[in-house]
DRENDOLO-499338 format. One record per atom (N, C-alpha, C, O, CB): residue number from 0; residue in three letters; atom name; x, y, z. Coordinates in steps of 0.05 Angstrom, whole numbers, plus 5000, padded with zeros to 4 digits. Each point is the difference from the previous one (the first is absolute). Glycine has a CB too. Layout:
<recs>
num,residu,atome,east,north,up
NUM,ala,CA,X,Y,Z
...
</recs>
This chain:
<recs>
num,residu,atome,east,north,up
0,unk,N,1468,8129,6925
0,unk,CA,4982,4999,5022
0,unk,C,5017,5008,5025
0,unk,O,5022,4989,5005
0,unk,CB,4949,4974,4974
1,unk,N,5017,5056,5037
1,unk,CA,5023,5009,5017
1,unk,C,5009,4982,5027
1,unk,O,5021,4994,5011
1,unk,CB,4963,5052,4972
2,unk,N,4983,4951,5020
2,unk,CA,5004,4970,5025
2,unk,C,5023,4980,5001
2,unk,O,5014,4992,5019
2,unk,CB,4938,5006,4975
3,unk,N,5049,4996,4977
3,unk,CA,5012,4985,4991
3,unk,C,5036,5004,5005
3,unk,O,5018,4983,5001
3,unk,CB,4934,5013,4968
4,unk,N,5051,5030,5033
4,unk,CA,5028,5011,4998
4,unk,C,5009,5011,5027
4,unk,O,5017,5018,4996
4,unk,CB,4976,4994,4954
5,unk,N,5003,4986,5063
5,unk,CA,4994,5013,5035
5,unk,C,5011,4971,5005
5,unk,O,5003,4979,4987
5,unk,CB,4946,5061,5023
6,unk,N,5054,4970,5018
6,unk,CA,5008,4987,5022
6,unk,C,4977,4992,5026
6,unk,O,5004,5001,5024
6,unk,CB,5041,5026,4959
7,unk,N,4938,4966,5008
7,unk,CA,4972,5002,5021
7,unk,C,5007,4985,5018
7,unk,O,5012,4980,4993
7,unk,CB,4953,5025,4978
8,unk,N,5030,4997,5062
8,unk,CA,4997,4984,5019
8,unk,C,4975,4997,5006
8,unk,O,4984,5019,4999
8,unk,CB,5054,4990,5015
9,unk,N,4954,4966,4993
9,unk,CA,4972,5004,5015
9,unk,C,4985,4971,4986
9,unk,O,5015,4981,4996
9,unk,CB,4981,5085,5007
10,unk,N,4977,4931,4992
10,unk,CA,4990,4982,4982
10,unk,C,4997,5007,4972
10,unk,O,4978,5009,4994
10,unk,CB,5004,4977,5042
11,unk,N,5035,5011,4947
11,unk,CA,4990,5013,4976
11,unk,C,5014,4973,4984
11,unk,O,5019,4988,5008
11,unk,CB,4980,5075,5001
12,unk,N,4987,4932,4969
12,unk,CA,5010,4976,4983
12,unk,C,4993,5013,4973
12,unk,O,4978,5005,4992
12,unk,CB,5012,4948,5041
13,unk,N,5034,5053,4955
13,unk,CA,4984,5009,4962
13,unk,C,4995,4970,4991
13,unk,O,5012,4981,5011
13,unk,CB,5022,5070,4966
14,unk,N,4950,4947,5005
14,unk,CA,5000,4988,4979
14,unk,C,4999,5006,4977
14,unk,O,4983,5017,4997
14,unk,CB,5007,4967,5027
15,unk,N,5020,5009,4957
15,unk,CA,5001,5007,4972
15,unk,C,4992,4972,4975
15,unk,O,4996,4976,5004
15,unk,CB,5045,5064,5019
16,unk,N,4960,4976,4954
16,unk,CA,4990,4981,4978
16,unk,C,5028,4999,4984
16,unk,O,5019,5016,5000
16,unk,CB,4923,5000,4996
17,unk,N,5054,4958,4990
17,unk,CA,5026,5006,4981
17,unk,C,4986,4969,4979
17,unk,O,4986,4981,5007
17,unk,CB,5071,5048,5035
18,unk,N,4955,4980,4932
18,unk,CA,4996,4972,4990
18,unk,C,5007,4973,5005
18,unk,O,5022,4996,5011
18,unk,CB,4978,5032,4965
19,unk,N,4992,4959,5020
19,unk,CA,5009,4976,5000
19,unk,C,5024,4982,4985
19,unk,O,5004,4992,4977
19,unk,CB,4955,5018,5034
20,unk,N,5054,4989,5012
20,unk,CA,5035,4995,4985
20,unk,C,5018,5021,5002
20,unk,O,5025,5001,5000
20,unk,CB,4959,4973,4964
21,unk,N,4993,5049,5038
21,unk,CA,5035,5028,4999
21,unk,C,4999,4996,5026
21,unk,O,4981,5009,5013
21,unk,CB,5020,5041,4950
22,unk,N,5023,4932,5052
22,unk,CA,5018,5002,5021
22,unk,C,5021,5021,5004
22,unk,O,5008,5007,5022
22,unk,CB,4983,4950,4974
23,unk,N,5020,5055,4978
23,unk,CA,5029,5020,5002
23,unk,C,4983,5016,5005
23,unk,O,5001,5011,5021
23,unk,CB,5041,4981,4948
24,unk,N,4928,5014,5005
24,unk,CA,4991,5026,5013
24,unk,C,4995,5013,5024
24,unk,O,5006,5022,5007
24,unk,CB,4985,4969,4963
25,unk,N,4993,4987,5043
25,unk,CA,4989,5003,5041
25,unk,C,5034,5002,5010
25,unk,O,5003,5012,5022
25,unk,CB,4941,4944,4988
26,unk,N,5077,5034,4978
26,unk,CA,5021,5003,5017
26,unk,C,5007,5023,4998
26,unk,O,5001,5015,5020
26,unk,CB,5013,4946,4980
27,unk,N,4993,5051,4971
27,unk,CA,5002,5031,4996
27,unk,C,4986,5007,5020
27,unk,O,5011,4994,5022
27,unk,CB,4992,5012,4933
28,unk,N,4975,5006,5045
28,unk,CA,4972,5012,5016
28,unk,C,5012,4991,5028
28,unk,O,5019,5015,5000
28,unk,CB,4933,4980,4963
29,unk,N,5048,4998,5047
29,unk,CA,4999,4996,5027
29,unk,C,5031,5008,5011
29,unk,O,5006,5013,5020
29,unk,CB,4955,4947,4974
30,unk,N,5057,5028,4984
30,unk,CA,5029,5018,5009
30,unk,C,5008,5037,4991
30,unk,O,5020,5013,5006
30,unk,CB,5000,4932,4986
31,unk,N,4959,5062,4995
31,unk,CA,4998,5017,5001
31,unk,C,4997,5028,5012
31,unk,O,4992,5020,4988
31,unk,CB,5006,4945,4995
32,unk,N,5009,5031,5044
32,unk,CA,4991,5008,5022
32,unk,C,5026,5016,5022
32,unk,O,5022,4995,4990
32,unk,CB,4939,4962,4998
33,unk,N,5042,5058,5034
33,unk,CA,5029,5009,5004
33,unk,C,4996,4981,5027
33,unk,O,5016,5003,5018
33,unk,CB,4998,5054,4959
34,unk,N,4968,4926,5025
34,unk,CA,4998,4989,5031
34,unk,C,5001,4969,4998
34,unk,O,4983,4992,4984
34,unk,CB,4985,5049,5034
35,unk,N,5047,4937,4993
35,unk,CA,4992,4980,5000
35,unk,C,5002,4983,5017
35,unk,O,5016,4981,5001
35,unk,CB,4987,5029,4968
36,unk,N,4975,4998,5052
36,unk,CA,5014,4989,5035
36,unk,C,4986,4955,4993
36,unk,O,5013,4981,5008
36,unk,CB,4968,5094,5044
37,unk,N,4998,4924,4936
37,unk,CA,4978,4975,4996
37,unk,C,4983,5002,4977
37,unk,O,4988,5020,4991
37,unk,CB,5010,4974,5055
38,unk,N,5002,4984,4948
38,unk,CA,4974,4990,4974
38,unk,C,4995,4982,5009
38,unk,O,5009,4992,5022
38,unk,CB,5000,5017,4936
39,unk,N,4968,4976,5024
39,unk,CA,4986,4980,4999
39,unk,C,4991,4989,4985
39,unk,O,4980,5009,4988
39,unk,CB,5019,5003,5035
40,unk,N,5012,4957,4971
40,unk,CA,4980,4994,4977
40,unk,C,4986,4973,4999
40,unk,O,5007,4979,5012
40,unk,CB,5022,5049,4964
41,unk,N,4951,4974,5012
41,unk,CA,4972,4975,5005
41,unk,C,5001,4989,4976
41,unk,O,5003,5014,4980
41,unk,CB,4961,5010,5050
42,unk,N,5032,4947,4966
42,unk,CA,5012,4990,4981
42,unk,C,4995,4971,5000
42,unk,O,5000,4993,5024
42,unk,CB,5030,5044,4975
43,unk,N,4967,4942,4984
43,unk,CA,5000,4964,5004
43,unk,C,5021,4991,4989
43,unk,O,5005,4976,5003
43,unk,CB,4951,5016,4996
44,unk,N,5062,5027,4984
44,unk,CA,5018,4996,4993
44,unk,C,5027,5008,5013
44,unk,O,5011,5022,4996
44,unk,CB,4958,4975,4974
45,unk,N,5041,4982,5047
45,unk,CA,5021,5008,5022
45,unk,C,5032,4998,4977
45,unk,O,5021,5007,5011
45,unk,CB,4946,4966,5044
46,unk,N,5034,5021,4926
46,unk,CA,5019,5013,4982
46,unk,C,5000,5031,4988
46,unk,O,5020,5015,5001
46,unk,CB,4979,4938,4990
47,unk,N,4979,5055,4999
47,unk,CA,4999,5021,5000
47,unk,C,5001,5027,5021
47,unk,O,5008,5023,4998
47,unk,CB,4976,4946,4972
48,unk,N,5004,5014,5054
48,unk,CA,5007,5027,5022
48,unk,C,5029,4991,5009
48,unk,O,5012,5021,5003
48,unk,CB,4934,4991,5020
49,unk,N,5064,4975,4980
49,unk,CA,5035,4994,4999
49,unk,C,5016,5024,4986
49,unk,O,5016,5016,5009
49,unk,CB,4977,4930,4984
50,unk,N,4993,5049,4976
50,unk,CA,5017,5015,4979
50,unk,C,4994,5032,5004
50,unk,O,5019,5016,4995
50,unk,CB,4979,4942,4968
51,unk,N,4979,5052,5045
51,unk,CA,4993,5025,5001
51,unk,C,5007,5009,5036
51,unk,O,5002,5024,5005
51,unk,CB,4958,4970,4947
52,unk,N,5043,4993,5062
52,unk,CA,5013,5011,5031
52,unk,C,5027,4999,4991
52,unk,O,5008,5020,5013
52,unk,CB,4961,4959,5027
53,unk,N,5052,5012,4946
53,unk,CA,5023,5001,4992
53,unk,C,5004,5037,4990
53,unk,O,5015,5019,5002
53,unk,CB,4984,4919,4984
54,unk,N,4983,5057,5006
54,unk,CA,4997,5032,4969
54,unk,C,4988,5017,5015
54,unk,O,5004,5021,4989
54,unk,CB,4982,4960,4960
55,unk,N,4998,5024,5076
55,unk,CA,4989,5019,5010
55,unk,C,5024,5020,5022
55,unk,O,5017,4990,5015
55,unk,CB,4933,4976,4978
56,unk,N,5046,5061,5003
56,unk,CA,5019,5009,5013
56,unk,C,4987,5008,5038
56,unk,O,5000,5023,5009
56,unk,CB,5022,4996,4932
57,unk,N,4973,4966,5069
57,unk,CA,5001,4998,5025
57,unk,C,5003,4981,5023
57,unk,O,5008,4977,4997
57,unk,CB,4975,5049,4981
58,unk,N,5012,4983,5044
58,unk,CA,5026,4981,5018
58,unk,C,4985,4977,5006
58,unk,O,5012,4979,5000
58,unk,CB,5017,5058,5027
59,unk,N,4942,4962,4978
59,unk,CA,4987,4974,5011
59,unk,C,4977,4996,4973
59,unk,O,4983,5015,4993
59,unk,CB,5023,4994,5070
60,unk,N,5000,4968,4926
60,unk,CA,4971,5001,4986
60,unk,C,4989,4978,5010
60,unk,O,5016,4983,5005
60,unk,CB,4992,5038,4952
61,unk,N,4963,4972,5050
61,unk,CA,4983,4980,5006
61,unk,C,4985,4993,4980
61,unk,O,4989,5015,4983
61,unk,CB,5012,4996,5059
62,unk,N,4999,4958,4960
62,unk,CA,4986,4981,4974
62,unk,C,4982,4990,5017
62,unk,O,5005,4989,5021
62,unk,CB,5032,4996,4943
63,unk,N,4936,5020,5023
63,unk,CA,4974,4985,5018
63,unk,C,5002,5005,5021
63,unk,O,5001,4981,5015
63,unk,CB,4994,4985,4966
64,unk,N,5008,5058,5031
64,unk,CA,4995,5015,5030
64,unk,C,5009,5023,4997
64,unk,O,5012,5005,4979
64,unk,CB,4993,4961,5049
65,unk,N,4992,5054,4991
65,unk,CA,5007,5020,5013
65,unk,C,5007,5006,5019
65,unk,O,4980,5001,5013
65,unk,CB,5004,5003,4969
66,unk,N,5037,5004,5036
66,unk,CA,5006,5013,5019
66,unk,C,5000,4981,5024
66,unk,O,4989,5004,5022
66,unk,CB,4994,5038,4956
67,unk,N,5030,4936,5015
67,unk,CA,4999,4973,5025
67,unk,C,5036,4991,4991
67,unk,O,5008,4981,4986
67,unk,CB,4923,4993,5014
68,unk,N,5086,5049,5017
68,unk,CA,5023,4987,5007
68,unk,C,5015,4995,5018
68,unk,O,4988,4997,5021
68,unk,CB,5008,5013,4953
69,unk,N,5025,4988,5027
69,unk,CA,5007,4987,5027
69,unk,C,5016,5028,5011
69,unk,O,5010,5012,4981
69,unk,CB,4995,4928,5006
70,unk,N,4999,5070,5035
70,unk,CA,5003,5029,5002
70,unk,C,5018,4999,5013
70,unk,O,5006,5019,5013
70,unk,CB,4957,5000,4984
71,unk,N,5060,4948,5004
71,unk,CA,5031,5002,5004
71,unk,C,5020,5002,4976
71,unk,O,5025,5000,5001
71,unk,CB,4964,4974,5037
72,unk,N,4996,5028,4945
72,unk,CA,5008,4996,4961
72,unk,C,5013,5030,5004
72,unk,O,4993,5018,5015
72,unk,CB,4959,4948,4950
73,unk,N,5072,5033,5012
73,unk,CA,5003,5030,4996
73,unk,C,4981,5015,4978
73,unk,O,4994,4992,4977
73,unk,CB,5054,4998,5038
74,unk,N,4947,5030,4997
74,unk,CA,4980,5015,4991
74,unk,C,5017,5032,4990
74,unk,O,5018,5013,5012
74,unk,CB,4940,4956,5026
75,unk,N,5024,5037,4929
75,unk,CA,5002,5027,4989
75,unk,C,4992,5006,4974
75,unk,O,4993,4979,4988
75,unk,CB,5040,5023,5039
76,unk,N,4966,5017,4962
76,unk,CA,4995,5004,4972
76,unk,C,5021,5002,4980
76,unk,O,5024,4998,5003
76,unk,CB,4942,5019,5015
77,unk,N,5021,4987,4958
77,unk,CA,5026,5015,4981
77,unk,C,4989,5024,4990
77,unk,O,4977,5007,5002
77,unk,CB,5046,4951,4980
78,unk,N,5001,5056,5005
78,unk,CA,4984,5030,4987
78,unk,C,5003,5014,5037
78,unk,O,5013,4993,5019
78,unk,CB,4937,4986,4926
79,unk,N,5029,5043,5048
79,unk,CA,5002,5019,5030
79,unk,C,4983,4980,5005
79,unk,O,4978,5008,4993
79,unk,CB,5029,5050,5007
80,unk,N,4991,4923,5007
80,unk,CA,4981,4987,5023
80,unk,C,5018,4987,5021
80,unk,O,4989,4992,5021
80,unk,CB,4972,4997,4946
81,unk,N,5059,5008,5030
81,unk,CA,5020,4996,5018
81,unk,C,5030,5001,4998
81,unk,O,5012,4995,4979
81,unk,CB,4954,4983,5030
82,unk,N,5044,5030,5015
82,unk,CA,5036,4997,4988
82,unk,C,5011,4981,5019
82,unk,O,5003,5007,5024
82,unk,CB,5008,5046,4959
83,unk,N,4995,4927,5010
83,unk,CA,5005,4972,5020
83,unk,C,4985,4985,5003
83,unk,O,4979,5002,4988
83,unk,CB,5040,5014,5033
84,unk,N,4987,4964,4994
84,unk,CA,4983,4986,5019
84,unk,C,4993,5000,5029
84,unk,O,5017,5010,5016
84,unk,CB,4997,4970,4952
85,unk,N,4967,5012,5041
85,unk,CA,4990,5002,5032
85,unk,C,5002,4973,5000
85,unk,O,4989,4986,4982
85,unk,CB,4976,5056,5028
86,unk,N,5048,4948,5009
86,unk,CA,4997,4977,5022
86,unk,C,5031,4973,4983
86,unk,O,5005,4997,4976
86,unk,CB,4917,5013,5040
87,unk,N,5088,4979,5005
87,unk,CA,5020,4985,4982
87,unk,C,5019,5014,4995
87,unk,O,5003,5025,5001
87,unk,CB,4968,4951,4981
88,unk,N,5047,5004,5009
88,unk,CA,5034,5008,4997
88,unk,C,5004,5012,4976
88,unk,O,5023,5003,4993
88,unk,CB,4995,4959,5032
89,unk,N,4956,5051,4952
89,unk,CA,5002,5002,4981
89,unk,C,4998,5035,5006
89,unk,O,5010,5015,4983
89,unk,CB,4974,4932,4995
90,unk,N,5002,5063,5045
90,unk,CA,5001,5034,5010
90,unk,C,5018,5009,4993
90,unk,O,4995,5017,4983
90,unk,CB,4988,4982,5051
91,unk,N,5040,4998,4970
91,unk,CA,5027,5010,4988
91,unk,C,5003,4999,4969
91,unk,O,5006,5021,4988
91,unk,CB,5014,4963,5055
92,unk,N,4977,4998,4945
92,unk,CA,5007,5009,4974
92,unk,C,4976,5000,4972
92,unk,O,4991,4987,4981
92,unk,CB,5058,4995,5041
93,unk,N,4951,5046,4994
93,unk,CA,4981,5018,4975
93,unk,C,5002,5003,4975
93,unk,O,4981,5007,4985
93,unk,CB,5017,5016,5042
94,unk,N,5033,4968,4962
94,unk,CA,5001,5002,4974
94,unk,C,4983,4968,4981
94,unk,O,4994,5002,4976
94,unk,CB,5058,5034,5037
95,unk,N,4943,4945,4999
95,unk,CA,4991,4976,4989
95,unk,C,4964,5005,5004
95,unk,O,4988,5011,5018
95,unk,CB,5062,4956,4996
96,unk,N,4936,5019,4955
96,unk,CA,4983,5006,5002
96,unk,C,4984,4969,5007
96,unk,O,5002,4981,4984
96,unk,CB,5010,5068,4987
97,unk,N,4977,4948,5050
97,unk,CA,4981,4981,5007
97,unk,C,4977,4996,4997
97,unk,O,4984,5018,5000
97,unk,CB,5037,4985,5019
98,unk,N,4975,4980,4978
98,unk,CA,4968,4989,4983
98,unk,C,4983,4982,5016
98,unk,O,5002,4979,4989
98,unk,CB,5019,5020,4966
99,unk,N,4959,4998,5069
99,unk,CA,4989,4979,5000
99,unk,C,4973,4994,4986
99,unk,O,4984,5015,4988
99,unk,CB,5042,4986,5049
100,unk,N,4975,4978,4967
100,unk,CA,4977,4985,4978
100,unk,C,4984,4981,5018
100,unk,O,5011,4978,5006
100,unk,CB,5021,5022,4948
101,unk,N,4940,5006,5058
101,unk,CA,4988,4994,5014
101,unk,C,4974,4980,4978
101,unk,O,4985,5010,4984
101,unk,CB,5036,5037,5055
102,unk,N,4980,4935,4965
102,unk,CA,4977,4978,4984
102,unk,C,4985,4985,5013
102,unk,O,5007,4981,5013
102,unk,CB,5018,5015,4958
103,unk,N,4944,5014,5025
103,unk,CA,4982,4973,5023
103,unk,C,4993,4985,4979
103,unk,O,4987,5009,4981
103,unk,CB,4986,5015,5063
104,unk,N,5037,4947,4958
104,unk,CA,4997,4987,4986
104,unk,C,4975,4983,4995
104,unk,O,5002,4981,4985
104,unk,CB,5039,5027,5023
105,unk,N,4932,4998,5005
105,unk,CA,4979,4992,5002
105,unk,C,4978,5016,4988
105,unk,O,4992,5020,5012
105,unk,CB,5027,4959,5022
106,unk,N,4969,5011,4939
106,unk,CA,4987,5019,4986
106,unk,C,4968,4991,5007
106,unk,O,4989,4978,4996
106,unk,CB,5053,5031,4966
107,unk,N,4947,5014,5047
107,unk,CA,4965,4998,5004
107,unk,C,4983,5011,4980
107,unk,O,4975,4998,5003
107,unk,CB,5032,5007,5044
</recs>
């Protein structure tokens, strides 16, 4: 799916199907990709999105939200979606790969 493989800015959210239980597979699929600036994943199981934001190859993933961070955090991707970090003492060293892990812990 090409959506899927792009770099889209703007409002765009894929969703996809996958069986139930293939976790490696959606991880394949989703790291599959040359871009990995954010994901997201929705979930009641806060062990499981733990274990799969660990395994996802990009820089911010959000559990039970989207796009609500704090915008003094260092910020970037991995893959061509970014080379470094923006903001913080971490700008300088580009060779370390950073991960945040954004979780609203309040499920509706």
């Amino acid at each position: 799916m090409y959506i899927a493989q792009e770099e889209s800015f703007g409002p765009v959210m894929v969703i996809s199907k996958f069986k139930n239980g293939d976790v490696d597979g959606v991880l394949r699929r989703a790291n599959a990709t040359e871009y990995g600036l954010a994901s997201g994943v929705f979930t009641k199981d806060i062990s499981k999105a733990l274990y799969i934001s660990e395994k996802l190859e990009a820089g911010t993933v959000f559990i039970n939200t989207y796009n609500k961070t704090d915008v003094a955090a260092p910020f970037g991707g991995f893959k061509l979606s970014g080379f470094g970090k923006d903001l913080g003492k971490l700008l300088s060293a580009s060779l370390i790969s950073l991960l945040r892990v954004l979780i609203n812990e309040r499920t509706t």
